[in-house]
C-alpha positions, 0 to 999 in steps of 0.5 A: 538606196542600198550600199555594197559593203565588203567585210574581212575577217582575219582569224588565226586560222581562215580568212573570210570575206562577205559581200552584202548590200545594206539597205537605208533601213538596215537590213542585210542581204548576203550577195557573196562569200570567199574563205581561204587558208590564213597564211602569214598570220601568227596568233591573228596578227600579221607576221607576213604581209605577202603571204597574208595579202594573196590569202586575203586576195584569194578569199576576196576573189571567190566572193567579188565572183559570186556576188558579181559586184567589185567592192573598193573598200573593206571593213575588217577585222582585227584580233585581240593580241597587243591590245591594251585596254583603259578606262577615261573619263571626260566632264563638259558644260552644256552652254544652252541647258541642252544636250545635243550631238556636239556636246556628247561629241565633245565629252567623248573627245575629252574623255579620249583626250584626258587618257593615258595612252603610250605613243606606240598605240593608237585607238582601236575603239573608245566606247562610253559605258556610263554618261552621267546628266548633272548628278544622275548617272547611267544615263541610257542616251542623254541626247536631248536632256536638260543639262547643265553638266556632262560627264562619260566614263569610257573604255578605250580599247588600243592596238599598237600602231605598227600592227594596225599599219601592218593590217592596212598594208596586208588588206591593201595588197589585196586591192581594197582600201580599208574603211574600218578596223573592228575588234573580233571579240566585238563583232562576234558579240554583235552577231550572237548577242540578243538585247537582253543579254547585253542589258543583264550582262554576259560575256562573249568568248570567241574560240578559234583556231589560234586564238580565244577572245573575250568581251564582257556587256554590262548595261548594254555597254563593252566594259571589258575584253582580253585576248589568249592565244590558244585555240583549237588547233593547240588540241592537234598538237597536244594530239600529235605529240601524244599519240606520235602522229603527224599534224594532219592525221591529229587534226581527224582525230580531233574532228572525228573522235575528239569530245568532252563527253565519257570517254571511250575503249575502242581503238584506233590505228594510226601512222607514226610520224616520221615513218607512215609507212608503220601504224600503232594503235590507240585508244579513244580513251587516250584522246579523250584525256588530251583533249580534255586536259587542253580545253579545261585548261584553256576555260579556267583561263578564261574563268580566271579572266572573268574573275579579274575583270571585276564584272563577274557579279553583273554577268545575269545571262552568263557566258555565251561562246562562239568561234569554230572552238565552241563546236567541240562535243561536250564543251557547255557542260565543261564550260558550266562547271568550270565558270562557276555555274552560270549559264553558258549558251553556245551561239551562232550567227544571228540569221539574215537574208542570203545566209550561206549554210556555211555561215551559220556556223560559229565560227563565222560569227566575227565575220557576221559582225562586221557585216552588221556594224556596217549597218549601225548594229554597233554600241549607241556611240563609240569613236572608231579607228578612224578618230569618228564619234559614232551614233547608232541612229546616224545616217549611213554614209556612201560607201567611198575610198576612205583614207585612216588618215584622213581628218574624220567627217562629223556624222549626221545624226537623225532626230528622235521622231525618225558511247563501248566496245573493245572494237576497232574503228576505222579513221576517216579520210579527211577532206582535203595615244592614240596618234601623235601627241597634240600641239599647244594649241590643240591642247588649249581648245581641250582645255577651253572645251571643259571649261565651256 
């Protein structure tokens, strides 16, 4: 039987909803789709809840209308600005000799338990990148194995708790109830990435309107992520101050000329900004400087990002870029020469049933990503926001109002057998800890946890 799932997409510039049904196997059918203008958002976090609810509410509307279905409950979003990210790690005996669902439950929890997180934060995700079985480590999935120790090493990624609480009240105002809160970087990484390039190791940088967003995989596992909040719309403005012209007139320059590639002699003729009514003209050559001048800089501090991660030797399959940003002409080039020559691939969504044309595109790659973690495309475990150990292999739960707050519900796990001329050219019309701190008791069963 399949389930109706809704995803939201909160980027820096666009909201997008997509309304899909899930089959018992996982595969995905895309029924409906709405997009809208992002509003009361700033750098992808909420600043207006009002705002950002009707701008929610209008994509979520044109999507409910085109698949026919009204979804209750949301999985969504959230961008990479005021995470923190830390590693932990957890050690459990393993009473009868066997590794079973509990024990990797209970070594993930202590993991989460034993790290430092400030009481303004809570966790977004806590994703293990190495299990270790007695004294044998970089254990693939040690469910099953004979053990009589346990250890994880873990990457928790959080969020302060006011900006997640903020998310949840802007996606409330819309209607829905949240199900689950993804990071964009992640699921942008689960729409693009093959499994061989997560094996070898690569880094996805999900460039938008506003914001960049950066995951690092090594050995099929998250080990990194950052967040820069300069997008694409950063080069309209550099553009609008550079050739003194409104925002709106900028933007089609950088739609319509903007490129990485040669740089060109024809001219253009463009209003003034604070007086329309008088043009002046421009060369191309002078908005091939400005644009390349903005992206190189934001790809040496991207470059920078991946040099302070420590992964950058474990990089095999390079760097794969995403998001509306990545479409600009001429960017892999740039890309290869500023990230060291490794090899840059640009990406779009991974094809499926019913994809809308528009969603082909790369910059609905997080919102692709949410639609598949909702199939279990997500790491072989990780806790989510909701305080839920996760395995890949679970059986999907029926779509229901879920409340972030309440106590989570163990999941079922299923066993193992189941180019130039003086010319001048005409511009284009554009188109218009995680949570509170745990009592004495909780902290005695912890305790009584590791030892047992």
């Amino acid at each position: 039987m399949s389930r109706t799932v809704l995803a939201i997409d909160i980027g820096s510039t666009k909201i997008c909803a997509i309304i899909a049904e899930v089959a018992d196997d996982g595969a995905i059918a895309i029924i409906g789709t709405g997009t809208s203008k992002a509003q009361g958002l700033k750098k992808g976090s909420i600043t207006n809840i009002e705002l950002a609810s009707k701008s929610i509410k209008v994509a979520l509307s044109d999507a409910k209308r085109v698949s026919g279905t009204d979804v209750k409950t949301a999985i969504v979003s959230i961008s990479g600005a005021y995470t923190k990210s830390l590693n932990s790690n957890g050690i459990v005996n393993i009473q009868n000799k066997e590794v079973s669902f509990k024990e990797i439950e209970r070594v993930m929890q202590t993991s989460l338990y034993n790290a430092n997180i400030p009481n303004e934060y809570d966790i977004l995700h806590a994703l293990p990148f190495n299990f270790k079985v007695d004294d044998q480590d970089y254990i693939e999935d040690p469910l099953g194995m004979n053990a009589s120790r346990l250890e994880v090493e873990t990457h928790i990624i959080t969020t302060q708790k006011s900006n997640l609480n903020n998310f949840k009240k802007a996606v409330r105002g819309a209607g829905v109830e949240v199900e689950n809160i993804v990071l964009n970087g992640y699921a942008s990484s689960i729409a693009t990435l093959n499994t061989d390039e997560k094996e070898l190791g690569v880094a996805v940088i999900d460039m938008g309107g506003n914001t960049s967003n950066i995951i690092i995989h090594s050995g099929n596992a998250i080990r990194y992520n950052d967040f820069l909040g300069v997008g694409s719309n950063h080069v309209t403005n550099d553009l609008s101050m550079a050739l003194h012209t409104p925002l709106d007139i900028a933007d089609s320059v950088k739609l319509s000329y903007g490129s990485l590639l040669s740089p060109r002699n024809e001219l253009i003729e463009l209003p003034v900004i604070g007086d329309e009514s008088t043009t002046h003209e421009v060369s191309l050559e002078v908005v091939h400087n400005v644009v390349y001048a903005r992206v190189e800089e934001t790809l040496m501090i991207l470059a920078q990002f991946i040099e302070s991660s420590g992964l950058k030797d474990q990089l095999g399959a390079g760097v794969v870029l995403t998001g509306g940003f990545s479409k600009m002409e001429g960017i892999r080039d740039l890309a290869v020469a500023t990230f060291g020559s490794v090899p840059v691939r640009l990406a779009r969504p991974i094809e499926m049933e019913g994809l809308f044309e528009n969603l082909r595109d790369p910059e609905y790659a997080s919102a692709i990503g949410l639609i598949m973690y909702s199939s279990n495309s997500f790491t072989p475990y990780e806790i989510d926001v909701n305080k839920r150990v996760r395995h890949s292999n679970e059986i999907p739960m029926a779509q229901s109002s879920v409340n972030l707050l309440e106590e989570p519900e163990i999941p079922i796990v299923r066993s193992e057998d189941e180019q130039s001329t003086g010319k001048m050219l005409t511009l284009p019309t554009k188109n218009d800890r995680g949570g509170d701190q745990a009592g004495s008791f909780n902290k005695f069963w912890n305790w009584a946890n590791q030892l047992f």
